[in-house]
RODO-2510 file (C-alpha; in nm, 4 decimals, decimal comma):
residues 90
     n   res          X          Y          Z
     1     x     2,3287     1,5854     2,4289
     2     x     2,1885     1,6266     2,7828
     3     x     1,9940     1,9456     2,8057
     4     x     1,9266     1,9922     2,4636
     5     x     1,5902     2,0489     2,2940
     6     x     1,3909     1,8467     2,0498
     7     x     1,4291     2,0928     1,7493
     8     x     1,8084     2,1041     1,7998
     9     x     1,8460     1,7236     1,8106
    10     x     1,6317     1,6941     1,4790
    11     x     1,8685     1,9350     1,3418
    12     x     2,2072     1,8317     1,3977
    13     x     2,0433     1,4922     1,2798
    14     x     2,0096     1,6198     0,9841
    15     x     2,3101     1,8075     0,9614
    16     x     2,4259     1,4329     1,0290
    17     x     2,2629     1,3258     0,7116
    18     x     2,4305     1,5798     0,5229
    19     x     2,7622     1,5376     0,5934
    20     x     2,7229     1,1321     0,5731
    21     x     2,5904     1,2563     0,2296
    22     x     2,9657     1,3140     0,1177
    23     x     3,0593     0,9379     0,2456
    24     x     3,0867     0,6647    -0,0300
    25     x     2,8257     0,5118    -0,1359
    26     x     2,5663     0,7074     0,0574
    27     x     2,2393     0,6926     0,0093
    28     x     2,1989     1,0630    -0,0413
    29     x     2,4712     1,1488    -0,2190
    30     x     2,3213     1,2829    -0,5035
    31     x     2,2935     1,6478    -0,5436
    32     x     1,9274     1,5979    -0,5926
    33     x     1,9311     1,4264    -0,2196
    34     x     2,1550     1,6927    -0,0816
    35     x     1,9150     1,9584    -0,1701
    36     x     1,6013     1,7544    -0,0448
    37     x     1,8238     1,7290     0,2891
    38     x     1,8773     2,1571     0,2853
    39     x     1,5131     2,1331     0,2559
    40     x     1,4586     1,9404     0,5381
    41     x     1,6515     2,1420     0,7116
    42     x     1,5348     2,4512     0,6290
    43     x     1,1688     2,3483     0,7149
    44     x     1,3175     2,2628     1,0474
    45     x     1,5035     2,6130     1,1017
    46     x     1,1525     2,7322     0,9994
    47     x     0,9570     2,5543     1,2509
    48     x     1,1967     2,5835     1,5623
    49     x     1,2055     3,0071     1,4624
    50     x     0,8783     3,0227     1,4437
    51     x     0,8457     2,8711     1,8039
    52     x     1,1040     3,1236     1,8869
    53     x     1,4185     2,8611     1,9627
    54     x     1,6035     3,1308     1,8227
    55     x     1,9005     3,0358     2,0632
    56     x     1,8562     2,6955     1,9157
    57     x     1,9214     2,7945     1,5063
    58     x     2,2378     3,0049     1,6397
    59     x     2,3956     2,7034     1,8369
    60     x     2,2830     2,4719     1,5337
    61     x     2,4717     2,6904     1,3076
    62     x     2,8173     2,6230     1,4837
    63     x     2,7138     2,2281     1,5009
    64     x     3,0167     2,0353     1,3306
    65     x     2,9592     1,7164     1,2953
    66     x     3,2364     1,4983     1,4756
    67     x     3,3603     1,3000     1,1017
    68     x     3,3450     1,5962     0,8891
    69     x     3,7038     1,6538     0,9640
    70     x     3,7561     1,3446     0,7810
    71     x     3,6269     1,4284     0,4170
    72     x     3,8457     1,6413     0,1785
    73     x     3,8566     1,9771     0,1997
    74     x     3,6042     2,0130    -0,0819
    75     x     3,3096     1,8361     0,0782
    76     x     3,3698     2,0182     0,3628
    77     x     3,3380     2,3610     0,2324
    78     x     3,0394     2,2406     0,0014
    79     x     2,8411     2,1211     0,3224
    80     x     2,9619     2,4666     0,5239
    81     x     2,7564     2,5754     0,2125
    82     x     2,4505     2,4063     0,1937
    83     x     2,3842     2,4309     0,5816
    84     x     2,4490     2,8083     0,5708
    85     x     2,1741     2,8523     0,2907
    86     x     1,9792     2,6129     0,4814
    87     x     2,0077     2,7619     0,8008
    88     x     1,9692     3,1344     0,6664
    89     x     1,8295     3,3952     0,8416
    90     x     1,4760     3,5179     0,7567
***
């Protein structure tokens, strides 16, 4: 990820966590943990917006991570989902 900034690494690290959320036996795979994770992520949206990384949020919102391809087609829509909401516009 050469050239990109802090707040957009945290983020697609937690978009990472998210969709590892949907693996077996994850840690967060609750929904409980999924929505603690939106949360995280939200905060994060939050804090980058605020710092005006609006270029940031917008690239972070087409961030796929590289395995998602691999869970059923369910999981995949649910976590298209949960980072829209998370990644909402204010």
């Amino acid at each position: 990820m050469f050239g990109t900034s802090k707040e957009q690494k945290n983020l697609e690290a937690l978009l990472d966590r998210l969709a590892r959320s949907y693996l077996r036996g994850a840690v967060m795979g609750t929904p409980e943990g999924r929505r603690t994770l939106c949360a995280e992520i939200g905060q994060a949206a939050t804090v980058a917006q605020n710092n005006g990384k609006h270029k940031v949020i917008a690239e972070v919102r087409a961030y796929r991570p590289a395995f998602l391809g691999a869970l059923p087609l369910p999981h995949q829509r649910e976590f298209e989902e949960l980072r829209s909401a998370a990644l909402k516009r204010p």
